[in-house]
C-alpha positions, 0 to 999 in steps of 0.5 A: 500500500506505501509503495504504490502510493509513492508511486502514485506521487512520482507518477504525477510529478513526471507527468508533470515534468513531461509536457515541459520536456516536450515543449523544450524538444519542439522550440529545439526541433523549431530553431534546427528548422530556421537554422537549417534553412539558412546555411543552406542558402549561405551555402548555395554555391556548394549545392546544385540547383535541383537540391534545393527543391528536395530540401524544401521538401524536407523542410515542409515534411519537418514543420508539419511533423513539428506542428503535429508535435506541438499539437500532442503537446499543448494538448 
């Protein structure tokens, strides 16, 4: 009976500490998707043309995965 109720009172302080953990993933996940972008571009010269369309779709996939993540997040 000692024991689950421990469990019960660290149980509820890692749910608490998990939406913050989340939230410090998605703004680390957020500036790796505005950082990315800008070297690419710093770089252009070492990159052919028809990257950059891949890249981009790249890009597109990572921020809806993102948005998703911040979605399940907030919520």
């Amino acid at each position: 009976m000692i024991c689950s109720f421990l469990l019960v009172g660290e149980e509820q302080k890692i749910r608490d500490q998990l939406p913050l953990r989340m939230v410090v993933v998605a703004v680390m996940l957020f500036l790796h998707n505005v950082v990315g972008p800008m070297v690419y571009f710093s770089m252009d010269r070492l990159f052919s043309n028809e990257i950059f369309s891949y890249l981009l779709r790249v890009l597109a996939a990572d921020l809806v995965g993102l948005i998703i993540f911040l979605k399940i997040t907030l919520d």
